[in-house]
ROSE-4610 file (N, C-alpha, C; in Angstrom, 1 decimal, always signed):
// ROSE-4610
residu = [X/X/X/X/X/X/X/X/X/X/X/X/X/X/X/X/X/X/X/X/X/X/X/X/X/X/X/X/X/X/X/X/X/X/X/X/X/X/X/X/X/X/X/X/X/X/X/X/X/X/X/X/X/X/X/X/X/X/X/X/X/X/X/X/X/X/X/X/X/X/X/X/X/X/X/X/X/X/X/X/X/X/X/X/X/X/X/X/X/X/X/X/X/X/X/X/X/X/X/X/X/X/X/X/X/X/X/X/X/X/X/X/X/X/X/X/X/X/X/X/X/X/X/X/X/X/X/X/X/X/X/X/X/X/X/X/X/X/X/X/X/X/X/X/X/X/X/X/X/X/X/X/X/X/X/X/X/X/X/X/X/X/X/X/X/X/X/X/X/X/X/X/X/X/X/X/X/X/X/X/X/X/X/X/X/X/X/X/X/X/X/X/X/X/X/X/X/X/X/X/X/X/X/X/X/X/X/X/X/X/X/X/X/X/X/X/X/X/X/X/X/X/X/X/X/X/X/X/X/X/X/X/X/X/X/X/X/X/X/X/X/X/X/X/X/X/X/X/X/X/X/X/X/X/X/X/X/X/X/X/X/X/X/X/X/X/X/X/X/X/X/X/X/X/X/X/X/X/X/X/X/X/X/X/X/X/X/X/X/X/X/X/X/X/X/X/X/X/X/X/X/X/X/X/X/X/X/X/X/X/X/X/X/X/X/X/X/X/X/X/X/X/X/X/X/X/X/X/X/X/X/X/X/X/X/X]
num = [1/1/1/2/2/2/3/3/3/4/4/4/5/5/5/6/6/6/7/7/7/8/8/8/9/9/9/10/10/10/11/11/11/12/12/12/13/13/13/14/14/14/15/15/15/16/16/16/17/17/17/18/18/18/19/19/19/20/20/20/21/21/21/22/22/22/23/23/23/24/24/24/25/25/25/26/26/26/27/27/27/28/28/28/29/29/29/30/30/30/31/31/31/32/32/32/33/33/33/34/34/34/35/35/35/36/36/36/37/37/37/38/38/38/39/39/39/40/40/40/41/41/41/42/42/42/43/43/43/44/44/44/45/45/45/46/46/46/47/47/47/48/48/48/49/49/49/50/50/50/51/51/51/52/52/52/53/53/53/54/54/54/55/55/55/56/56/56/57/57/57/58/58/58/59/59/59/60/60/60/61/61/61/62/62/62/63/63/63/64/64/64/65/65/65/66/66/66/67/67/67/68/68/68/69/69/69/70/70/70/71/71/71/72/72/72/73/73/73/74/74/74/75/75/75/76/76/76/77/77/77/78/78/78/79/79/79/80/80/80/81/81/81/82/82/82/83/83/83/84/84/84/85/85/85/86/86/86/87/87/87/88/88/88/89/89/89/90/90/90/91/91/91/92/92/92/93/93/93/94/94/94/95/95/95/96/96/96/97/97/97/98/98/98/99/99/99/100/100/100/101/101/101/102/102/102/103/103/103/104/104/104/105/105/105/106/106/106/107/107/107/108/108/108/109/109/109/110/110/110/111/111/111/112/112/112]
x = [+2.7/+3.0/+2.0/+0.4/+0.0/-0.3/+0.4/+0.9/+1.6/+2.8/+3.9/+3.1/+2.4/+2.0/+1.0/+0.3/-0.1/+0.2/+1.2/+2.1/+2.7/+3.1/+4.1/+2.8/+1.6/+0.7/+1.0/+0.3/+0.1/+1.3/+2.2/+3.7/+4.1/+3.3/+3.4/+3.0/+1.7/+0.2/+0.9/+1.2/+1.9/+3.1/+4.0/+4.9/+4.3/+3.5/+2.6/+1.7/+1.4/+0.9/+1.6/+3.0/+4.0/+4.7/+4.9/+5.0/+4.5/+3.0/+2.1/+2.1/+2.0/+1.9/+3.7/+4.8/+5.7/+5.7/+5.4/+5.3/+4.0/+3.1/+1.9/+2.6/+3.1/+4.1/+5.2/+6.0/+6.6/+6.4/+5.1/+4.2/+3.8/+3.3/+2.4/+4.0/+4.9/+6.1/+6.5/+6.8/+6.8/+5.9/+4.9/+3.7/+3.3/+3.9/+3.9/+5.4/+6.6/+7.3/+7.0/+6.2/+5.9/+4.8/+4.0/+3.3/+4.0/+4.7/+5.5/+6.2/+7.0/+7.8/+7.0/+5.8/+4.7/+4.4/+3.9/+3.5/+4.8/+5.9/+6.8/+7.1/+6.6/+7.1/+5.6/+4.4/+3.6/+3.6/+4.5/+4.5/+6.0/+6.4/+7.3/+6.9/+6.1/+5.2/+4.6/+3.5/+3.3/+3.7/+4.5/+5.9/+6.4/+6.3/+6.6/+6.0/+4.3/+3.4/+3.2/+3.7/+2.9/+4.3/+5.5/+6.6/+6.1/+5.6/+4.9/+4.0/+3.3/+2.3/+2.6/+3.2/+3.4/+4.6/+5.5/+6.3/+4.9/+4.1/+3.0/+2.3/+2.1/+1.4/+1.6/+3.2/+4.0/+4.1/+4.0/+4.2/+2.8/+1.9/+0.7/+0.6/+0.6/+1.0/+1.9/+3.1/+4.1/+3.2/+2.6/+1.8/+0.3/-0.1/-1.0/-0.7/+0.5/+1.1/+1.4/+2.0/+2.6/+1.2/-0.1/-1.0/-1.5/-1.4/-2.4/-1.8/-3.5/-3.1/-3.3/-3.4/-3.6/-4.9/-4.9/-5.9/-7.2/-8.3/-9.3/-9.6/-9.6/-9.9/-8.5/-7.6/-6.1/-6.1/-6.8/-6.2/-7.7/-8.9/-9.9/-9.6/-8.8/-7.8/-7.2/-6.4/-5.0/-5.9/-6.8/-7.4/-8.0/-8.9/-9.2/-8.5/-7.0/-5.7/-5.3/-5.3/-4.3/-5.8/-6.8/-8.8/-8.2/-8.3/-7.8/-6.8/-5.9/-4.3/-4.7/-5.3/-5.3/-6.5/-7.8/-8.6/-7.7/-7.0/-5.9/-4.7/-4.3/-3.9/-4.4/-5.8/-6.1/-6.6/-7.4/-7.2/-6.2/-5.1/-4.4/-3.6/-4.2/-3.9/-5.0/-5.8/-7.0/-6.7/-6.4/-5.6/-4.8/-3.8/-2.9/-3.5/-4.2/-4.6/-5.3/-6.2/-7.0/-6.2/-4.7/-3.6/-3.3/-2.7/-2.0/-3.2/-4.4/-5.5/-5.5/-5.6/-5.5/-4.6/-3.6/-2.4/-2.2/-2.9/-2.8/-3.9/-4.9/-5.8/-5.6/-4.7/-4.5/-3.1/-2.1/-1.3/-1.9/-2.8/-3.5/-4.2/-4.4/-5.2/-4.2/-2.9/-1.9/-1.1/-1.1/-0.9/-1.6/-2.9/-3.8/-3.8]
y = [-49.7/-48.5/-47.4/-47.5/-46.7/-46.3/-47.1/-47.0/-45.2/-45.9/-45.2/-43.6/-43.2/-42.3/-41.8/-42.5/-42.1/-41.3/-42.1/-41.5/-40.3/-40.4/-38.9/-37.8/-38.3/-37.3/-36.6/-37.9/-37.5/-37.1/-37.1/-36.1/-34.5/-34.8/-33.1/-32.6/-32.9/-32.4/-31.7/-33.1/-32.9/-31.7/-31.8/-30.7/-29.3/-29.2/-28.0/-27.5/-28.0/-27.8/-27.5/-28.2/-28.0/-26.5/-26.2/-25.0/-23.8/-23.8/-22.9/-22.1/-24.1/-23.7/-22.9/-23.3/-22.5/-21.5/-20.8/-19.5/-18.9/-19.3/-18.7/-18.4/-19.4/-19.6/-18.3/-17.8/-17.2/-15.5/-15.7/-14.3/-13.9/-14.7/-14.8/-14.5/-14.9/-14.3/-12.9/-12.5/-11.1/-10.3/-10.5/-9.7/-10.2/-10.9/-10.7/-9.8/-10.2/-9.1/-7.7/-7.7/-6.0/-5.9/-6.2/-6.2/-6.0/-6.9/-7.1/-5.2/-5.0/-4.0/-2.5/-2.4/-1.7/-1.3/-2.5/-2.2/-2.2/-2.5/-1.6/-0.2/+0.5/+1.3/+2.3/+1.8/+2.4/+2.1/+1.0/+0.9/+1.8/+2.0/+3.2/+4.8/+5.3/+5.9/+6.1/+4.8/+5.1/+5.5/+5.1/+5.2/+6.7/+7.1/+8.5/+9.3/+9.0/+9.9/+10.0/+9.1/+8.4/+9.4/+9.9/+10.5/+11.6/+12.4/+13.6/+14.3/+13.4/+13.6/+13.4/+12.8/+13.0/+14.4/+14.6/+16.1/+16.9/+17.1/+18.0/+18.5/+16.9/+16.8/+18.0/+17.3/+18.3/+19.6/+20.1/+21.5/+22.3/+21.5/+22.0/+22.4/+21.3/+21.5/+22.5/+22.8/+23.7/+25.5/+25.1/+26.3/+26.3/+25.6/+25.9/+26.4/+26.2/+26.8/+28.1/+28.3/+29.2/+30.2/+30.1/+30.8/+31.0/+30.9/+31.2/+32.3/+32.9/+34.3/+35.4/+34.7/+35.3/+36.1/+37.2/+37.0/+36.3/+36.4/+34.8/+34.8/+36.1/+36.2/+35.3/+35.8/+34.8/+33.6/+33.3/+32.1/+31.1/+31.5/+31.1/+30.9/+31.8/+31.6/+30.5/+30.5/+29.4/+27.7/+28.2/+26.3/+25.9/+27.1/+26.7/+26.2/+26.9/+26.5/+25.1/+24.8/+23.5/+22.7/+22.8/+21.8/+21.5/+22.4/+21.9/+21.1/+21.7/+21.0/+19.1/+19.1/+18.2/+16.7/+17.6/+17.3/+16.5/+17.4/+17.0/+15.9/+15.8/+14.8/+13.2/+13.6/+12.4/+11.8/+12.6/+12.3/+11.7/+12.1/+11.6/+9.9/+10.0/+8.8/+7.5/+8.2/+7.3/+7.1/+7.8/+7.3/+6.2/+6.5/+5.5/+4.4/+4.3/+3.1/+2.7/+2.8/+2.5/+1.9/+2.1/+2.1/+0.4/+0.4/-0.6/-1.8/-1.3/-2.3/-3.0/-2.2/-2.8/-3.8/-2.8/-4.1/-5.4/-5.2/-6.8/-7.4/-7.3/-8.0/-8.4/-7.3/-8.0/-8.9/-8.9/-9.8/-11.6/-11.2/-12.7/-13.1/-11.9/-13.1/-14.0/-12.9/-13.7/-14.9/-14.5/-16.0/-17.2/-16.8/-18.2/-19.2]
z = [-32.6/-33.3/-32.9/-32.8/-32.2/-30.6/-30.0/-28.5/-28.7/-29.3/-29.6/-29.7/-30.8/-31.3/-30.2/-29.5/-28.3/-27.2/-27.1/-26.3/-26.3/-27.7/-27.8/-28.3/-28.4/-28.2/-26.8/-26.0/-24.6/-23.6/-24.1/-24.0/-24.4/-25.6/-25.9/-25.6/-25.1/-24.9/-23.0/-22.6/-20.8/-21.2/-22.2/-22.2/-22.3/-23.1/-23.3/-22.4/-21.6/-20.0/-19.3/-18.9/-18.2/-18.5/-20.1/-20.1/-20.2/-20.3/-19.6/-18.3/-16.9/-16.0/-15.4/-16.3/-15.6/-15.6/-17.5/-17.8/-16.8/-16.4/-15.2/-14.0/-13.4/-12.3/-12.3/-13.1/-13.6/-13.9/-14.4/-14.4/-12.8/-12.3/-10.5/-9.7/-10.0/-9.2/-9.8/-10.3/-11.5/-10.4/-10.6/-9.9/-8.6/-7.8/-6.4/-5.9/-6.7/-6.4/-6.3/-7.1/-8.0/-6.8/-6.2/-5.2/-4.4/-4.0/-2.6/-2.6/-3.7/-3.9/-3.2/-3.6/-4.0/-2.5/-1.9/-0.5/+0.5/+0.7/+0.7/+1.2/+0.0/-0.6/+0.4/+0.3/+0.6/+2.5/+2.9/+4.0/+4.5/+4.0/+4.3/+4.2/+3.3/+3.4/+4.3/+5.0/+5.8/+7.2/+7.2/+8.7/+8.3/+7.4/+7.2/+7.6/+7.3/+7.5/+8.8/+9.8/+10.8/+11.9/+11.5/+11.7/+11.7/+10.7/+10.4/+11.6/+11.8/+12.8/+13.8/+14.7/+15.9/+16.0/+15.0/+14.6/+14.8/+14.1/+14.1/+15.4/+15.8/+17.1/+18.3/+18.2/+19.3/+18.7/+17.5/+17.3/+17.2/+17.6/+17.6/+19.0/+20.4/+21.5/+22.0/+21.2/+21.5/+21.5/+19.9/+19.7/+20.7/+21.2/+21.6/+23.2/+24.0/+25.2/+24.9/+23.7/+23.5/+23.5/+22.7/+22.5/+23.5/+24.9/+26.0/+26.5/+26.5/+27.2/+25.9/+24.5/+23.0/+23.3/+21.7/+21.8/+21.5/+22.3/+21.0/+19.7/+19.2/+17.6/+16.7/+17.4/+16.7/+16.8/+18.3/+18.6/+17.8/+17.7/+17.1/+15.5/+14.8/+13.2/+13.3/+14.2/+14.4/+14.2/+15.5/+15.1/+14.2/+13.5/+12.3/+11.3/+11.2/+10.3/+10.7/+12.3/+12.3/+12.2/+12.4/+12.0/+10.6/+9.9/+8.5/+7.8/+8.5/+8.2/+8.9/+10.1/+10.9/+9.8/+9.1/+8.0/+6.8/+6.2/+5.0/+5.6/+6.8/+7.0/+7.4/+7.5/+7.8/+6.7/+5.7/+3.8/+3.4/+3.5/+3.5/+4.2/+5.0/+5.7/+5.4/+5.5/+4.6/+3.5/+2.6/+1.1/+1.0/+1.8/+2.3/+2.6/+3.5/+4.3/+2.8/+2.5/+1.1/+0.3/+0.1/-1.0/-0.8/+0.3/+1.3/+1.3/+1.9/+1.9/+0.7/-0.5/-1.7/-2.2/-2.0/-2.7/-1.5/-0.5/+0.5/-0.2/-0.5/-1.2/-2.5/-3.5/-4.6/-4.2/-2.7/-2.8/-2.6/-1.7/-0.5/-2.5/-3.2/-4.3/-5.4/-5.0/-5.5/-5.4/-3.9/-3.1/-3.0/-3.4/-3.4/-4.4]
């Protein structure tokens, strides 16, 4: 008899583990999707940004043919404008990259 009662201790006890580790299990997928989704979203982003810039690239190029022969006081404005523009994009890209870095580290801790 107290086999018995042993047992169905050490049964409940195993069910109540078992349903812990599924509900854990269950949460850790939840939030690797939501990761997964996340980076994504930020790796599309980046492929956007990454479109942007070489657009830019060439229209900087375009403008810089077009400026020769300018005069240097304009043409000395202009680079300062695209120095800047060229600054805020790369903040931006570093943002990104920072973004992405992140959620791969919070994914690899999810996966472990």
């Amino acid at each position: 008899m107290m086999d018995t009662a042993v047992v169905t201790t050490d049964l409940d006890r195993l069910a109540e583990r078992v349903e812990r580790a599924a509900a854990l299990v269950l949460d850790l997928r939840t939030r690797l999707a939501q990761a997964e989704a996340s980076h994504n979203e930020l790796e599309a982003e980046k492929a956007t940004l990454a479109t942007e810039k070489v657009e830019l690239t060439r229209r900087l190029e375009e403008t810089s043919s077009q400026l020769q022969g300018n005069d240097p006081s304009a043409l000395v404005t202009e680079v300062a404008a695209l120095k800047k523009e060229q600054r805020d994009w790369n903040a931006e890209r570093k943002d990104v990259a920072s973004r992405v870095e992140s959620l791969l580290k919070k994914l690899e801790r999810i996966e472990a």
